[in-house]
N, C-alpha and C positions, 0 to 999 in steps of 0.2 A: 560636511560634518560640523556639528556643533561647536562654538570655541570654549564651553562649558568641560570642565575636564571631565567631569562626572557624567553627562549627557554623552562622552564619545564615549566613556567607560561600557555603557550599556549600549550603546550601539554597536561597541566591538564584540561585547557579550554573545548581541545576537548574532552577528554575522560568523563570531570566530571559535564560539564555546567548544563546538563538536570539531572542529580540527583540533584546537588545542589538547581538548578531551584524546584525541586519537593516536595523538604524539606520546602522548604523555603515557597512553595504557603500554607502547610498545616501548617506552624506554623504563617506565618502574615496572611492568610485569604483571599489573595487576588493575583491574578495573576501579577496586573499592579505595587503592588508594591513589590513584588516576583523579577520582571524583574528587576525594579530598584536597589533592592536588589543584584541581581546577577555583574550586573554588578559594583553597588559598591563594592565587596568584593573584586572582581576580579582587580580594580584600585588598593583597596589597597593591593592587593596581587603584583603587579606590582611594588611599591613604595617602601614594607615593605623585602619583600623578597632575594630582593639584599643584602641589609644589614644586615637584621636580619636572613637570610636564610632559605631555604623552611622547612616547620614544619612537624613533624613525619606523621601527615596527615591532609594531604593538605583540602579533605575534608569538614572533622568536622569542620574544622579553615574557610573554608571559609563560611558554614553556619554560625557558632558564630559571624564574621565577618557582614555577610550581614545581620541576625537578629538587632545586637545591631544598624548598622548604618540605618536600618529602622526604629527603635524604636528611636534613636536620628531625623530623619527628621520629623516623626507624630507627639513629643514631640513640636518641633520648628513650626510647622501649626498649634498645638492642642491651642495653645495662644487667637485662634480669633472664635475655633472651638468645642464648646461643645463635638461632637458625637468622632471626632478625640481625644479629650482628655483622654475618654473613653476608645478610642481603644486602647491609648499607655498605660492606667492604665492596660487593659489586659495581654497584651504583656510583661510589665514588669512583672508581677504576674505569667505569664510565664517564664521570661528568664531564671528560678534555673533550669531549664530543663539543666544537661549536652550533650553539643554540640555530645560529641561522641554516647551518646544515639541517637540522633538524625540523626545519620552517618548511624549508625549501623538496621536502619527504614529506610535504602533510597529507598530499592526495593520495598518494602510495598510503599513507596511515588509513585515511579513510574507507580507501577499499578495504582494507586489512580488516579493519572493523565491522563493515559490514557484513564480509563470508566470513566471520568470529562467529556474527549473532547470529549468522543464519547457517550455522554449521546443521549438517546434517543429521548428528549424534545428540542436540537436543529436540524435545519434543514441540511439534509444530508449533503450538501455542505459546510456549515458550520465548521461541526464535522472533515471531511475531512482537510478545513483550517486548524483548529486549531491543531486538529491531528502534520501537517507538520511542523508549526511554534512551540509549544509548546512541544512536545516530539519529532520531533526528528532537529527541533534549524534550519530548513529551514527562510532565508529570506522572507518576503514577496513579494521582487524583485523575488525571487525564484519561489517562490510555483506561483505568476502570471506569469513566463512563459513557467513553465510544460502544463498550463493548459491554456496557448494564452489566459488570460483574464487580465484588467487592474489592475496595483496595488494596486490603490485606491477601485476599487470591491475587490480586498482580504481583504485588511486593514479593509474596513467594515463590512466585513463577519467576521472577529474575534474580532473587537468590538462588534459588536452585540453579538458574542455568549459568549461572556465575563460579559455583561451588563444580557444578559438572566440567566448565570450561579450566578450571582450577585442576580439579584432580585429572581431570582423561587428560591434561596434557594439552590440551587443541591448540593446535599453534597459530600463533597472532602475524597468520600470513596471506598473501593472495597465491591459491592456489596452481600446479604445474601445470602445463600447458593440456598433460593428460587428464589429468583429473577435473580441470574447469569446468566443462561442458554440464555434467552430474552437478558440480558445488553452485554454477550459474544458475542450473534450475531453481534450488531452492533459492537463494536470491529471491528469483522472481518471482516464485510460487507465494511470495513470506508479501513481496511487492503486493502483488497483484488481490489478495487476502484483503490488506490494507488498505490498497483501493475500492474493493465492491464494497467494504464492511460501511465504507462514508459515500460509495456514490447510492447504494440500494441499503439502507440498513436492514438489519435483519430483525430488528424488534426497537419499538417505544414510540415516543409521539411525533416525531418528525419521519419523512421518508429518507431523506440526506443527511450526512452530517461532513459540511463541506472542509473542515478543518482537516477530518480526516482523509480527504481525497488529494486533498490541496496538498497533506504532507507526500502520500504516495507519490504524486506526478513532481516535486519539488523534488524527492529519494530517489525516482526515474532521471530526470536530468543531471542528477549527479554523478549516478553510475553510467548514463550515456557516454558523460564527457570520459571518464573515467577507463571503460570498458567497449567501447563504442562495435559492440555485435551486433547482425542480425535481429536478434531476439530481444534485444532488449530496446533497440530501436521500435518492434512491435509492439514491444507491450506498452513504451513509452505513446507510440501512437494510437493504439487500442484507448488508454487513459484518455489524453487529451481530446480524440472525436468521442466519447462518452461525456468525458465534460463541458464539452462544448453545447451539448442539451441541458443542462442543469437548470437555468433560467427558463426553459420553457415545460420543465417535467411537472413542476407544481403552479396551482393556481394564486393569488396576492394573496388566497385567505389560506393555503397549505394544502391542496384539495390535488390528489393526484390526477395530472392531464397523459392520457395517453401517446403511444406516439404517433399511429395518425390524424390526429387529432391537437398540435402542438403547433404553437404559432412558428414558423419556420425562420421567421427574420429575428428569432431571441436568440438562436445559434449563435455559438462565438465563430464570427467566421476565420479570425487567426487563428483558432486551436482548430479547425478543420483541414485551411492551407498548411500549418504545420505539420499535422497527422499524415496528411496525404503525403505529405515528400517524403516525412519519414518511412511512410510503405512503400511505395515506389524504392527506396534505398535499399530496404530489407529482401523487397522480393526480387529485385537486380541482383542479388547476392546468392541467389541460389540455394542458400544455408538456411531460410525462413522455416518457424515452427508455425505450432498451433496461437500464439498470440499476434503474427503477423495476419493471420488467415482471417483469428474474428475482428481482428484490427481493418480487414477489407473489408469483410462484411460492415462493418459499422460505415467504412469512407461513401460505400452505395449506398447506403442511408443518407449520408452526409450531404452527398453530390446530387441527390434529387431534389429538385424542385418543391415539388410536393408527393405527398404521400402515396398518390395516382402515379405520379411517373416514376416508383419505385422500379428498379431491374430484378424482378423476385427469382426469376430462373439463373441471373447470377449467383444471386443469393444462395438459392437452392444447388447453386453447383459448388460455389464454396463451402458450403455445410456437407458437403459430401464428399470433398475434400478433407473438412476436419473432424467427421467421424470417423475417418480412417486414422488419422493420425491421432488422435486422443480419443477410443470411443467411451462414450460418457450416455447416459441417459438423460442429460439436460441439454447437453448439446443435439441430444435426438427431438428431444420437444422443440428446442427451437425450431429445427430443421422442418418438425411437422408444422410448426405454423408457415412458415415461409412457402412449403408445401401446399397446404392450403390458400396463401394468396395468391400460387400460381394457378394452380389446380382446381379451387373451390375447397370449402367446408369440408364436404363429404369426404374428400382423399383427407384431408386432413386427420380429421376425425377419426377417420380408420387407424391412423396412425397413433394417437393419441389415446386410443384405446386399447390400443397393443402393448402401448409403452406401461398403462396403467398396469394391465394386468400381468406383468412383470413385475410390478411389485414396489419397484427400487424407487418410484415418486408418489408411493401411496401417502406420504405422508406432507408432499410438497405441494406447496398451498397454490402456487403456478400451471400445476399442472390439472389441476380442477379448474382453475380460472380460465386457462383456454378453455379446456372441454366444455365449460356451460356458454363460452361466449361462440365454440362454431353450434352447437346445440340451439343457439338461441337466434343465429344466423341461418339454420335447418330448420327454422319455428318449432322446436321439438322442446315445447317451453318445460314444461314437466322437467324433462332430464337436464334442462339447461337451470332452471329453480336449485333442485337437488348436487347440482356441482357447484353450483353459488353459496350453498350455504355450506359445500365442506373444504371449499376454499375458504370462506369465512372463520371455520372453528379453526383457520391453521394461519392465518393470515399474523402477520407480528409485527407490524405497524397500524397505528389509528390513522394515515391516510390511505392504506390500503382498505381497511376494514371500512372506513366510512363508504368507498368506490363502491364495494363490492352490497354494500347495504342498496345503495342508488339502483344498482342493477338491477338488485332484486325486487326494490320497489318499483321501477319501470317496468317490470312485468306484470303488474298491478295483481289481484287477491287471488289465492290456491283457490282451481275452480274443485 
C-alpha cells in the first residue's frame, strides 16, 4: 500500500466502501442515510488521516466514524422532528456497541445486503438495480448504460425499491434455514441476469460488455465464500467456463467468431480448471440445480480439444436433463442444436421447427439463426436466406447483425 495517506485512502475506498456500506445500513436502519454516512467517513478519513495517520484498521474506524456523524446530523434535524428525535435516541442507546465488533460482522452484513436487494417482493428489475448500485458500488450513470436505459429510470427504479424496502418492513437479514432455498433463488436469478446482460449483450455496438460480467463472477465469489451451496458454486462455475471464451468470441476488429470456429488456445485455462472443480463439488453433493447442469454442459465444451471432438450425446443427455428440471424453450433450442450435431441438420431442424411454431421464440432472433444456418447445411438456401433475414430484423447487437449480413451474402444473389 501506498505510504501516501490519500493514495491508501482510495485504495481502502475500493477495497472496503461496500462493507462498510453494509455495516453501517444494518446499524442506522436505513440505506439513504448509510450512503451518506459512507461517504462522510470517508471525508473524514481524507482530512484526518494525513495528519493523524491511517488507523490499525481502517475499517472499524470508518464505521465508528460514519455511525457517530450520522447520529450527529439526525440529532441536528431531530430539533423540529419528533420521529427523528426517536431515531437518534436509538442509535445512541446503540453506539456502546464496539466498532471492531462491528468490523468483525461485515460478511454477515454483506450477505444481509445482498438478500435485501434481492428480496423477492421487489420487482425483478429492480433487485437487479439495486443489486449493481448497492453491493457491488456501480454508478447509476453505470448500471444505465450496461443496460441502454435512462438514468433517471434507474435512479427511480432504486428509489422505489428503497421506499418499498422502507415501508413493507424487509428485514435487513440472512434468511431461515426454511426459507433460503426460494430467497437463494433470486440471488442468483438477480446474479446470473447480471452476468448474460455483460457476457451476451442484448442490444448496442459491442457484443460484451466485460465490466459487467467481471462484476457478476467478482458478486459470485463473494457469496461462494459467504454461502458456500451447491448452486451457487454452479452458477459460480457456469460464469467462469463462459468467460473463459471471451477472448476468443470476437475478432481484433469486434466481428463475432463462432464457437466452432474460435481459436481454442485464447481460453482462459484457469477459469476452466477452476469451473471444473467447482462442478465436480456441486454435483458430489447431490443438491445440484439447473445452473450446475448448464455449468456441465459448458465444462464439455471446455474439455474438448476442438470442436470435432466435442461429446454432443453428453451434451444432449444433459439438456435433457435440464429440460426436466427448468423447462424453458431456449433451453429446448439449444438442446435442438446439440441435437443436431449429434444426429445431423435434419433431426435438428425438425425440432426447431416445432419450437417455432409454438410461438414462444417467434420473436428470438436465435432462434431464426439456427433454422437458416441447419437450412443452409440441408442446402435449402431459399428458407435458409428467409430466416437470415428475420434473424436479422431482430438481432440487437451490430456484431450480431454485421455476422448475419456475411451469411447472407455468402449465399450470393436471390436466384
Amino acid at each position: 500500500m501506498s505510504n501516501n495517506p490519500l493514495d491508501t485512502v482510495e485504495a481502502i475506498y475500493r477495497a472496503e466502501s461496500r462493507r462498510v456500506l453494509a455495516t453501517l445500513i444494518r446499524l442506522l436502519g436505513s440505506f439513504d442515510l448509510a450512503e451518506e454516512a459512507v461517504h462522510d467517513a470517508f471525508t473524514a478519513a481524507v482530512e484526518q488521516w494525513p495528519s493523524a495517520g491511517v488507523p490499525a484498521n481502517p475499517r472499524a474506524w470508518l464505521v465508528s466514524a460514519g455511525r457517530f456523524k450520522a447520529i450527529d446530523k439526525i440529532r441536528r434535524r431531530a430539533k423540529s422532528d419528533v420521529l427523528l428525535a426517536e431515531l437518534a435516541r436509538e442509535l445512541d442507546a446503540d453506539a456502546e456497541i464496539a466498532p471492531e465488533a462491528d468490523a468483525e460482522h461485515v460478511e454477515d452484513d454483506r450477505l444481509r445486503l445482498i438478500f435485501t436487494c434481492c428480496h423477492p417482493a421487489l420487482p425483478p428489475d429492480a433487485q437487479v438495480a439495486l443489486t449493481l448500485r448497492e453491493v457491488c458500488g456501480l454508478a447509476t450513470e453505470e448500471i444505465a448504460r450496461a443496460f441502454l436505459t435512462a438514468p433517471t429510470t434507474i435512479a427511480q427504479r432504486i428509489v422505489r425499491a428503497k421506499s418499498k424496502i422502507r415501508d413493507a418492513r424487509i428485514p435487513y437479514q440472512v434468511p431461515s434455514k426454511e426459507d433460503l432455498p426460494e430467497r437463494l433463488e433470486s440471488v442468483l436469478r438477480v446474479l446470473y441476469l447480471v452476468f448474460n446482460e455483460g457476457y451476451y449483450a442484448s442490444s448496442g455496438a459491442a457484443l460484451t460488455r466485460h465490466d459487467l460480467s467481471g462484476e457478476a463472477i467478482r458478486l459470485g465469489r463473494l457469496i461462494m465464500a459467504l454461502l458456500p451451496e451447491p448452486e451457487v458454486m454452479g452458477l459460480l462455475a457456469l460464469m467462469l467456463l463462459q468467460e473463459s471464451r471471451r477472448g476468443a468470441r470476437t475478432s481484433a476488429d469486434g466481428e463475432l467468431i463462432l464457437l466452432d470456429d474460435q481459436d481454442r488456445s485464447r481460453w482462459n485455462r484457469e477459469q476452466i480448471v477452476e469451473g471444473v472443480a467447482l462442478i465436480e463439488r456441486a454435483l458430489a453433493s447431490r443438491r445440484f440445480g439447473p445452473y450446475t447442469l448448464q455449468a456441465a454442459i459448458a465444462a464439455v465444451h471446455a474439455e474438448a480439444g476442438d470442436a470435432a471432438g466435442t461429446d454432443w450425446a453428453e451434451i444432449v443427455g444433459l439438456y435433457d436433463l435440464l429440460v426436466r428440471v427448468v423447462p424453458s424453450p431456449v433451453i429446448e433450442l439449444n438442446r435442438a442444436v446439440a441435437v443436431a450435431m449429434r444426429d445431423g441438420p435434419q433431426a435438428g431442424l425438425a425440432l426447431v421447427d416445432a419450437l417455432l411454431e409454438q410461438g414462444d421464440l417467434a420473436e428470438y432472433h436465435l432462434a431464426h439463426s439456427v433454422r437458416a444456418d441447419l437450412c443452409r447445411r440441408l442446402e435449402r438456401t431459399a428458407d435458409a436466406r428467409t430466416s437470415y433475414r428475420r434473424a436479422l430484423e431482430l438481432a440487437g447487437t451490430d456484431p450480431e447483425r454485421r455476422f448475419l449480413e456475411r451469411r447472407l451474402a455468402e449465399m450470393g444473389p436471390q436466384k
